[in-house]
LUMTI-270269 format. One line per field, with one value per residue (C-alpha): residue number from 1; z, y, x. Coordinates in nm, 3 decimals, padded with zeros to 5 digits, m for minus. Each point is the difference from the previous one (the first is absolute). Layout:
BEGIN
seq	[NUM, ...];
c3	[Z, ...];
c2	[Y, ...];
c1	[X, ...];
# end
This chain:
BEGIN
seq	[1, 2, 3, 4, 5, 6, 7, 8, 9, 10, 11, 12, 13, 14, 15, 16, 17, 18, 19, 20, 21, 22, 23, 24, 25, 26, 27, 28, 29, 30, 31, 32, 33, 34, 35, 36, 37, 38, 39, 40, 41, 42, 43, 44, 45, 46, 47, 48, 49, 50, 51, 52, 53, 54, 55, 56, 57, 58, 59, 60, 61, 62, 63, 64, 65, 66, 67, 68, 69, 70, 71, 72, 73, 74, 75, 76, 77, 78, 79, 80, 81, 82, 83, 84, 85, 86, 87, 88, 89, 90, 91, 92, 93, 94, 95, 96, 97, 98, 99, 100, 101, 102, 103, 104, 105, 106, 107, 108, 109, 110, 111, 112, 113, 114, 115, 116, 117, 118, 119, 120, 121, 122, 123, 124, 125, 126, 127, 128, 129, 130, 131, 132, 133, 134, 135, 136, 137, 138, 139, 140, 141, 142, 143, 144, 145, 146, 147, 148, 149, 150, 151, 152, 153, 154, 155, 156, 157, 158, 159, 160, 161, 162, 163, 164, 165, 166, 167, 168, 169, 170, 171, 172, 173, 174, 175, 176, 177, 178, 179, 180, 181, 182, 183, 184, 185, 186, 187, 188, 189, 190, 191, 192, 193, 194, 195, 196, 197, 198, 199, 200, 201, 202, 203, 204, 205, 206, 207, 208, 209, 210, 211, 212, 213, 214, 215, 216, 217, 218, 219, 220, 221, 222, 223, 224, 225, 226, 227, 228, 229, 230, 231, 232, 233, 234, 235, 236, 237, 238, 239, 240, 241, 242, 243, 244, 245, 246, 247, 248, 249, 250, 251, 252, 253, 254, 255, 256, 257, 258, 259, 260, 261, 262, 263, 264, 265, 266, 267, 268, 269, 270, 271, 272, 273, 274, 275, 276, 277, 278, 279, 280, 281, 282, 283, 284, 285, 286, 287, 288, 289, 290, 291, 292, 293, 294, 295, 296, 297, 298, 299, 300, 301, 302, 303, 304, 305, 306, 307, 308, 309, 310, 311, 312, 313, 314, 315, 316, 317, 318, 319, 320, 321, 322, 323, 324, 325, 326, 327, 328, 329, 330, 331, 332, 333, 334, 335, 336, 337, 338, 339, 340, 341, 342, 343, 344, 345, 346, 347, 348, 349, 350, 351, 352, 353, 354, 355, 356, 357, 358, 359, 360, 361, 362, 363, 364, 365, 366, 367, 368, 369, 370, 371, 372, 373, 374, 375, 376, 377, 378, 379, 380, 381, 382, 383, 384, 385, 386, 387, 388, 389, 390, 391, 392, 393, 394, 395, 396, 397, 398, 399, 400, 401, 402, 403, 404, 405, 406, 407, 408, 409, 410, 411, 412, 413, 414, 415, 416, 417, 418, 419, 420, 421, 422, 423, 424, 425, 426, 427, 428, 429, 430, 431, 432, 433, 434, 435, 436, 437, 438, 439, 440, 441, 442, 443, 444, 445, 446, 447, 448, 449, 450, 451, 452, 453, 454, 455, 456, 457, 458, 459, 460, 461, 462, 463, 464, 465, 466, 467, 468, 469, 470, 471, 472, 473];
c3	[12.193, m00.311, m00.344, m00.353, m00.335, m00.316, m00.245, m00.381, 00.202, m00.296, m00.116, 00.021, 00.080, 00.146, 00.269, 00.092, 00.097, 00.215, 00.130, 00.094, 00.146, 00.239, 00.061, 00.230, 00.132, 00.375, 00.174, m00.286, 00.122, 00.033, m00.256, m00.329, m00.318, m00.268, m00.384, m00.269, m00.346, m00.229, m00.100, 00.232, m00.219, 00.041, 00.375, 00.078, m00.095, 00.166, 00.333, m00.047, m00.039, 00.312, 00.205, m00.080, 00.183, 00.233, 00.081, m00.069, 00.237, 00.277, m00.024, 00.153, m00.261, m00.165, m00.370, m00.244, m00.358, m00.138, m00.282, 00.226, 00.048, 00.289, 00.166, m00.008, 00.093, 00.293, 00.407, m00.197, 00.174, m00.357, m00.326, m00.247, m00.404, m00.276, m00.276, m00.377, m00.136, m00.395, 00.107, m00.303, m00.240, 00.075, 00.025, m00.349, m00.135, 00.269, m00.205, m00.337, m00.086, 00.084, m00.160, m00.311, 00.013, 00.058, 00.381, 00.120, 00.351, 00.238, 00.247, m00.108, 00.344, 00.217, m00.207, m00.405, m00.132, 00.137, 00.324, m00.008, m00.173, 00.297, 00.255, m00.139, m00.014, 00.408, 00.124, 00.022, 00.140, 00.309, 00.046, 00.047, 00.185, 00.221, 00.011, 00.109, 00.285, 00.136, 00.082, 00.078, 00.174, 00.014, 00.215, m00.212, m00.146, m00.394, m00.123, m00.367, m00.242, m00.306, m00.287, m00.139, 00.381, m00.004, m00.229, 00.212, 00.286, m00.106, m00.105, 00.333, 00.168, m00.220, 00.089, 00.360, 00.400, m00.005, 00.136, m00.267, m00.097, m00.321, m00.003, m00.224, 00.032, m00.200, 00.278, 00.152, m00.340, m00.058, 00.343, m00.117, m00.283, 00.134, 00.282, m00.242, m00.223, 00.343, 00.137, 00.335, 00.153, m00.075, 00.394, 00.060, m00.239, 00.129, m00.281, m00.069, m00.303, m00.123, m00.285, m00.195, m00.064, m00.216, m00.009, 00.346, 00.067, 00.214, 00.119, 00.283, 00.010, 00.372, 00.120, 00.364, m00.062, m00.286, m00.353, m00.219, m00.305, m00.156, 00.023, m00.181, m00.274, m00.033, m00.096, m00.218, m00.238, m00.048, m00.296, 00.127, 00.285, m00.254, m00.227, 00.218, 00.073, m00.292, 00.022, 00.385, m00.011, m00.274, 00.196, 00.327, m00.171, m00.191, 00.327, 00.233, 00.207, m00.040, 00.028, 00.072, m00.342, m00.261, m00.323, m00.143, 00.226, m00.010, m00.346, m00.052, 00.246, m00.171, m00.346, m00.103, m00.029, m00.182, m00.267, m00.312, m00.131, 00.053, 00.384, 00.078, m00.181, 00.228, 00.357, m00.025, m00.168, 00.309, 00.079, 00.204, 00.222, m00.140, m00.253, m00.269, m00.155, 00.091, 00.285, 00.304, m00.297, m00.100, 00.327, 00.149, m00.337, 00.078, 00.389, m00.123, m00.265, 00.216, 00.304, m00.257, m00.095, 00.335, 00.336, 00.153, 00.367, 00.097, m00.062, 00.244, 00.260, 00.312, 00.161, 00.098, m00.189, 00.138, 00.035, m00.262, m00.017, m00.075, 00.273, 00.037, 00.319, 00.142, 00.016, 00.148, 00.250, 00.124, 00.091, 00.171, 00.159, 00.066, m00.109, m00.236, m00.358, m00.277, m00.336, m00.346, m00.038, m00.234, 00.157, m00.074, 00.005, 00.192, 00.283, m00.232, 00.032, m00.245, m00.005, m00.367, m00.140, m00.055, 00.317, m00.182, m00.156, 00.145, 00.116, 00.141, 00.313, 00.328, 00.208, 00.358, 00.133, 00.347, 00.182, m00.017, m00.390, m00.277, 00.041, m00.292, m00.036, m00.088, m00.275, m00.093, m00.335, m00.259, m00.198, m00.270, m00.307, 00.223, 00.029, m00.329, m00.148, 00.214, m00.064, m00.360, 00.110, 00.288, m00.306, m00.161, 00.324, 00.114, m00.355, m00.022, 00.343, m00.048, m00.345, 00.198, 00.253, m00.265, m00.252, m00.225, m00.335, m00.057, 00.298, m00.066, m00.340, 00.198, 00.232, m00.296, m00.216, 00.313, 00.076, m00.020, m00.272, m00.151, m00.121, m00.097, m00.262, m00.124, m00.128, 00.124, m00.250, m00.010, 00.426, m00.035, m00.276, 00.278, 00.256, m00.197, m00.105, 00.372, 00.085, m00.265, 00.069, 00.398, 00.060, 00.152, 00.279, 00.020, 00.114, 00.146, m00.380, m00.116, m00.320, m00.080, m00.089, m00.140, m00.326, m00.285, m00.144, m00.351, m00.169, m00.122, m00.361, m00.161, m00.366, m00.212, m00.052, 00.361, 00.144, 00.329, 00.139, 00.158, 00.345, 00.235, 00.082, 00.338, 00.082, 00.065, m00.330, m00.200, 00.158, m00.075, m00.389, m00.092, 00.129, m00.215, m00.251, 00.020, 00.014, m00.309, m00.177];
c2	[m01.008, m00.185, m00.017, m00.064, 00.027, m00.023, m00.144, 00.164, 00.298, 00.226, m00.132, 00.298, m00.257, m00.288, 00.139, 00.320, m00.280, m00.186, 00.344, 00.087, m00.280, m00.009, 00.369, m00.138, m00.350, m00.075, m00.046, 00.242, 00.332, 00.056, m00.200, 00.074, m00.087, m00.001, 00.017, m00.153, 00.021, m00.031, 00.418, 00.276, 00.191, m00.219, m00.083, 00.352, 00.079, m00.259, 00.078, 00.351, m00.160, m00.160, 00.278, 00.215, m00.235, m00.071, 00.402, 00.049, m00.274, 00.079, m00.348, m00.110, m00.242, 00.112, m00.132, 00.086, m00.138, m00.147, m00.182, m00.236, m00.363, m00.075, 00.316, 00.002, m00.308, m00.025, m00.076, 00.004, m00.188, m00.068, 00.010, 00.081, m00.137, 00.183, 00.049, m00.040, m00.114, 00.143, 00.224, 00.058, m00.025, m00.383, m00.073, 00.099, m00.301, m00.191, 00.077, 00.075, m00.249, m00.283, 00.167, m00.012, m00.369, 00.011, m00.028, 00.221, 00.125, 00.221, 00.057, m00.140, m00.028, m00.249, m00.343, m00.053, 00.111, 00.355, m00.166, m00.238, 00.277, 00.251, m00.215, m00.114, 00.421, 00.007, m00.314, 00.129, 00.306, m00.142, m00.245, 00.311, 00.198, m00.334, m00.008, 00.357, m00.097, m00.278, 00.243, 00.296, m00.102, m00.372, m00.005, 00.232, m00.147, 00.057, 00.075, m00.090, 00.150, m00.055, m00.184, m00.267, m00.074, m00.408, m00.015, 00.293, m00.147, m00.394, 00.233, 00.193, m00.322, m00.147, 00.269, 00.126, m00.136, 00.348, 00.030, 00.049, 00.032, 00.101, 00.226, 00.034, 00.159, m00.265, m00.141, 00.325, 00.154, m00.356, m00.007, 00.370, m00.180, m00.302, 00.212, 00.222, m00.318, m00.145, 00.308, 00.009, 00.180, m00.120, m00.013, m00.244, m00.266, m00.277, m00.129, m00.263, 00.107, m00.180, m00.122, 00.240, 00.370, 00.123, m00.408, 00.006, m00.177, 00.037, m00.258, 00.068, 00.309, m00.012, 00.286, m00.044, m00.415, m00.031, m00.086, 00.284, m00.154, m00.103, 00.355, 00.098, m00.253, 00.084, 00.311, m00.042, m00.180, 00.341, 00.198, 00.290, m00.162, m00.195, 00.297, 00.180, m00.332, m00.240, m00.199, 00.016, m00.136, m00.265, m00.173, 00.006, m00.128, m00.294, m00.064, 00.108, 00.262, 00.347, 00.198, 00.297, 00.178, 00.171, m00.155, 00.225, m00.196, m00.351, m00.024, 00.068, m00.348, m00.265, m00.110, 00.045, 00.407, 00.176, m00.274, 00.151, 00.268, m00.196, m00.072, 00.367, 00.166, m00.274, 00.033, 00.292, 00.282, 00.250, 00.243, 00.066, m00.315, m00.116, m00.196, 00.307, m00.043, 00.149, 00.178, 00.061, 00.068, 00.247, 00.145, 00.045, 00.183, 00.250, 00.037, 00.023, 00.261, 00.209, 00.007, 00.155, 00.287, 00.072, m00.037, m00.106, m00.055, 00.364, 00.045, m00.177, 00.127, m00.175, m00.138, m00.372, m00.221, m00.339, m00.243, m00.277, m00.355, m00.060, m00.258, 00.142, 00.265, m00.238, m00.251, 00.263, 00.070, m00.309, m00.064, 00.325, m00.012, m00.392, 00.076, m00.311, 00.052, m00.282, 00.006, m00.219, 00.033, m00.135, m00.240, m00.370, m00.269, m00.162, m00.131, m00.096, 00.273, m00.151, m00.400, m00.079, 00.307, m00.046, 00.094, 00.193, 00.239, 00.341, m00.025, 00.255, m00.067, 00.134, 00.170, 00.116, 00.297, 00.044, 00.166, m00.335, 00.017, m00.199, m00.344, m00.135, m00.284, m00.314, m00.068, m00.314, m00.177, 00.205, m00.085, m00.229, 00.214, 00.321, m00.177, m00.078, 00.355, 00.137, m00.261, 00.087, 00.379, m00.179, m00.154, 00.366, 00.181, m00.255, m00.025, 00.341, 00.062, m00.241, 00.163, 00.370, m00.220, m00.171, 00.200, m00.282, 00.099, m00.332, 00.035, 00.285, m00.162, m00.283, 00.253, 00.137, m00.275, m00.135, 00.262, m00.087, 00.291, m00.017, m00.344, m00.002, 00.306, m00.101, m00.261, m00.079, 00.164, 00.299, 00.005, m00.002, 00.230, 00.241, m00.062, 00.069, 00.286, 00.107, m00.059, 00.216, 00.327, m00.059, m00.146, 00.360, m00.113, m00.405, 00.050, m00.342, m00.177, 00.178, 00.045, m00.327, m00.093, m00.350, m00.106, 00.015, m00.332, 00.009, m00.215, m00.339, m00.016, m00.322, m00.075, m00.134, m00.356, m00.089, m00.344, 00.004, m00.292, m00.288, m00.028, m00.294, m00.051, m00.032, m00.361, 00.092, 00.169, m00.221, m00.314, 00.228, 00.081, m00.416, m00.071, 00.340, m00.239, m00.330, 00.173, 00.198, m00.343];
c1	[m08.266, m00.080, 00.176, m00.154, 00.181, m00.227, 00.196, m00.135, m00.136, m00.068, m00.295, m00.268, m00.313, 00.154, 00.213, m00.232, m00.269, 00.273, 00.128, m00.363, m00.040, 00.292, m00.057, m00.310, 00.119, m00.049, 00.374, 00.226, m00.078, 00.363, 00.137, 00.209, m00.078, 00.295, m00.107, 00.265, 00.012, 00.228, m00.082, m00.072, m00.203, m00.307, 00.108, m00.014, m00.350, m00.171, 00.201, m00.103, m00.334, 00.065, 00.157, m00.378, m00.170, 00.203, 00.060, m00.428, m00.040, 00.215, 00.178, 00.327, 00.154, 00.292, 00.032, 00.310, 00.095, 00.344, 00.106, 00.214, m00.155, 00.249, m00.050, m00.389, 00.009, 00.233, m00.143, m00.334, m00.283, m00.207, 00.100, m00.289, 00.109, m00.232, 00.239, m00.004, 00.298, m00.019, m00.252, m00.238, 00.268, 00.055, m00.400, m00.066, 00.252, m00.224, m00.303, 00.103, 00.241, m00.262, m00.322, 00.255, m00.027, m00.358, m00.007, m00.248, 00.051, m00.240, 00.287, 00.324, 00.129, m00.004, m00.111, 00.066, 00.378, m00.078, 00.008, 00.270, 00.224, m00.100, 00.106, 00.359, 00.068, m00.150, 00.150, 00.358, m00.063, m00.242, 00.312, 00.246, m00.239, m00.054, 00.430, 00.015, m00.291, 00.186, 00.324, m00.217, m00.288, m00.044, m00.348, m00.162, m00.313, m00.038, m00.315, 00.016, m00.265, 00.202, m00.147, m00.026, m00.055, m00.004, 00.316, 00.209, m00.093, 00.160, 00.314, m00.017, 00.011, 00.253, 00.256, m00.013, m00.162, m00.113, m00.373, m00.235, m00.386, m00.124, m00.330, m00.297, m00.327, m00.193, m00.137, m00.151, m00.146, m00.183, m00.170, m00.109, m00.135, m00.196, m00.161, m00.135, m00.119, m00.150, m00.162, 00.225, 00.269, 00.340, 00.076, m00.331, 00.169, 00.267, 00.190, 00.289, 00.232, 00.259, 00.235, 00.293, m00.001, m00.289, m00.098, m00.130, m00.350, m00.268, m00.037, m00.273, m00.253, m00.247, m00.171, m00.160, 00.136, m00.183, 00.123, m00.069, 00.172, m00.312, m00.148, 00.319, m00.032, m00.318, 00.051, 00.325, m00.274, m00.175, 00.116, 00.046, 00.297, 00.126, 00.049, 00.239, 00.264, m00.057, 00.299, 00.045, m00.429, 00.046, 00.306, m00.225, m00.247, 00.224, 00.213, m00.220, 00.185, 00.053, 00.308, 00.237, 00.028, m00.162, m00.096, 00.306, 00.220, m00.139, m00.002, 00.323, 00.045, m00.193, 00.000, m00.327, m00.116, 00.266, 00.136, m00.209, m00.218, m00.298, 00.100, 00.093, m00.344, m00.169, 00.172, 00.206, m00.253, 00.003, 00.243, 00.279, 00.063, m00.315, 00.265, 00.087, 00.300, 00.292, m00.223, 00.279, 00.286, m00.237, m00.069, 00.326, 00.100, m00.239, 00.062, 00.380, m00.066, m00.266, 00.260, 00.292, m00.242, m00.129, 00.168, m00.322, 00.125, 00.084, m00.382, m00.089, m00.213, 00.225, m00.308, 00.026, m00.192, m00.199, 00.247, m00.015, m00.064, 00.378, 00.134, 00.336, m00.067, m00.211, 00.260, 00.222, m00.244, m00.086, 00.396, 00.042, m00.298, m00.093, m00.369, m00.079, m00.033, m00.118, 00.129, 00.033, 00.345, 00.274, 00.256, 00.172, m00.149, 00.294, m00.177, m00.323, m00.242, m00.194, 00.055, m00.067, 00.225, 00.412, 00.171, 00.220, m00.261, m00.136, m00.363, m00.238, m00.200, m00.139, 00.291, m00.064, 00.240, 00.092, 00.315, 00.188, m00.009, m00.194, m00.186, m00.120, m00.347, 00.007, m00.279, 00.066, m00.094, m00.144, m00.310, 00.210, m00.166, 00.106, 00.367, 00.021, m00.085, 00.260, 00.295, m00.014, 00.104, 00.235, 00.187, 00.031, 00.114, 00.260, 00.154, 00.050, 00.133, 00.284, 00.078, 00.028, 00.227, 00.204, 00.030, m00.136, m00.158, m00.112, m00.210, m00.162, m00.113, m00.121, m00.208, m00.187, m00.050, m00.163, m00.204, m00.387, m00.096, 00.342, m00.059, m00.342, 00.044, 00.401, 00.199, 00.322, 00.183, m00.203, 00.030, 00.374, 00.096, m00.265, 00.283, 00.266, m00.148, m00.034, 00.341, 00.137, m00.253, 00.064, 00.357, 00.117, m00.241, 00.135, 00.343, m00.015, m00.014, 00.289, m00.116, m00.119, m00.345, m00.160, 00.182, m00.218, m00.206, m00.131, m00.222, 00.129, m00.101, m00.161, 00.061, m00.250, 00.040, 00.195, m00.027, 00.063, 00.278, m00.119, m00.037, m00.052, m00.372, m00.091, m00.070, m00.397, m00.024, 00.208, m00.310, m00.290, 00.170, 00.018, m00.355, m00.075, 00.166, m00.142, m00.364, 00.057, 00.144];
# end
């Protein structure tokens, strides 16, 4: 009999997708599934959720919620991680605090200070929850979906030898997307993806062994494609590959789409993830707000649904059962994954599944442009996984003042008075800094008529300045 914990269990969209899915998953008819959070209240309507299907469907798992980590977690066989640490409360510094400076976010969460701010408040807790695994069940495999994935993921691996693989369902929605822009089924398409979380490329499309990539730039030309992804389009057409996230997403990555009014009436006009401002801020207010008014699980119907494209039960199922199952899945590059990225970053590649665990592909080198785009996110996520780890404010500075769309809209200055800013709305939620937070710069004021001291010339200069000399004598 099996044993899953979801970690963050109260979410009411997240978890009743992983819940339905598990509910139907080849090899845990008899398993039980443990939901924690750190309140009942929510926990207890989606396992009522749960328990209506599970009665309506005649099934034999046995689910039950606690607030206990250690005891939801102990002889468990997988460990599922979906929580929020700040919840709502926490995002809206993510957002507002930066648009304040001018920093103009679509989601705020896993790239850009949002990001970097997110992960030093998830870090910590994925390191005791890793702790508590080790004692309690030390061959359990953690299935992380936790953002910001890439930089949790570097702190996850920082902090325990606990199993790990972080989860995403970029890949999936994207093949959804190019069959439809290529007129096939997404099933008749072999594909190679590869690169970080939400920067993963494709980096080979064949249906029937046939390269279909030039049907699919093709069409990306048309107006009417290149309408409904602009950013995602314009860096396949600049770079020449396409990728795993929506223009909302991407554009948030780069430097280019989101530094100025002009930019964002340009690339990011549509809504939603289409690259509107504020867009998944905005959304989960209104999920959060809807769910307090209405308790919209107990009217459900307790009919299972299709099971999704999520990876997670498939995962599950392919280690109970031994049946093979491919994935793009998050996990270090320690044993280089992907040659040309830091071996010490968190990439995203093709993952089979089988009863004797995980086994990751080698993909080798990159495309350098491909490599490049994602090193300057590498830089980001590394940076602020050693600040969760340390405890470093300095570091965390360092993390956003590097970040791509970070630098290209703010100065220095303006980037760290942003962090300090951040530090003081969200310290409740950075035990780890103790209070601290970067020590504020200012401006060093010139006064009219200053001669600056002399310096010694450098022996090249100093050569070039007496020819300069002689030619003007």
């Amino acid at each position: 009999m099996s044993k899953i914990a979801i970690i963050g269990a109260g979410s009411m969209v997240f978890s009743t997708t992983l819940l339905n899915d598990i509910l139907q998953t080849p090899g845990l008819e008899d398993a039980t599934v443990v939901l924690m959070g750190p309140t009942m209240s929510k926990l207890k309507k989606v396992e009522d959720y749960t328990n209506k299907i599970i009665k309506k469907n005649n099934l034999s798992i046995q689910i039950f919620s606690t607030t206990d980590r250690r005891e939801a977690i102990k002889d468990a066989d997988f460990v599922i991680a979906t929580f929020q640490i700040g919840g709502m409360e926490a995002y809206k510094y993510d957002y507002e605090i930066p648009m304040k400076y001018g920093l103009d976010q679509c989601l705020g969460q896993c790239v850009g200070p949002g990001g970097v701010f997110r992960g030093m408040r998830s870090i910590p807790v994925l390191a005791e929850l890793m702790h508590d695994m080790e004692e309690l069940c030390p061959d359990a495999l953690l299935l992380n979906y936790v953002n910001p994935m890439a930089a949790c993921c570097i702190g996850m691996s920082k902090s325990s030898n606990i199993k790990f693989v972080g989860l995403c369902h970029g890949v999936q929605t994207t093949m959804d997307l190019i069959a439809g822009y290529v007129d096939s089924k997404k099933e008749d398409i072999d594909f190679l993806a590869a690169g970080i979380n939400h920067m993963a490329w494709f980096l080979k499309l064949e249906k029937n062994g046939k390269d279909i990539y030039p049907l699919f730039r093709d069409n990306i030309e048309k107006p009417e494609y290149y309408i409904n992804d602009k950013v995602r389009i314009e860096v396949a057409r600049y770079f020449g590959y396409f990728m795993t996230e929506s223009t909302g997403h991407l554009s948030e990555y780069l430097y280019w789409f989101r530094k100025n009014k002009e930019a964002l009436d340009t690339y990011c006009d549509q809504p939603a993830f289409g690259g509107e401002t504020g867009a998944y801020y905005k959304y989960c207010s209104a999920m959060e707000d809807k769910f307090k008014k209405v308790d919209i699980l107990s009217l459900e119907s307790g009919d299972l649904g299709p099971r999704s494209h999520d990876y997670c039960s498939y995962i599950i199922e392919a280690m109970k059962t031994g049946n093979t199952f491919r994935l793009n899945g998050n996990i270090m590059n320690n044993e280089g994954f992907i040659a040309n990225l830091p071996k010490e970053c968190c990439v995203e590649v093709p993952i089979f599944v089988d009863k004797m665990g995980l086994h990751p592909a080698h993909v080798g080198n990159l495309p350098q442009q491909l490599a490049a785009l994602n090193q300057a996110n590498v830089t980001v996520q590394l940076l602020a996984a050693q600040a969760a780890v340390t405890g470093d404010p300095e570091l965390a500075f360092a993390a956003c003042a590097m970040d791509p769309l970070t630098s290209a809209v703010l100065s220095l200055k303006e980037t760290r008075d942003m962090v300090i800013e951040l530090f003081e709305a969200e310290a409740k939620w950075l035990p780890q800094f103790k209070g601290s937070k970067p020590k504020k710069i200012e401006i060093i004021n010139i006064p009219e008529n200053t001669v600056g001291v002399e310096v010694p010339l450098d022996p090249a200069l100093a050569v070039a300045n007496r020819f300069g000399k002689l030619a003007k004598d």
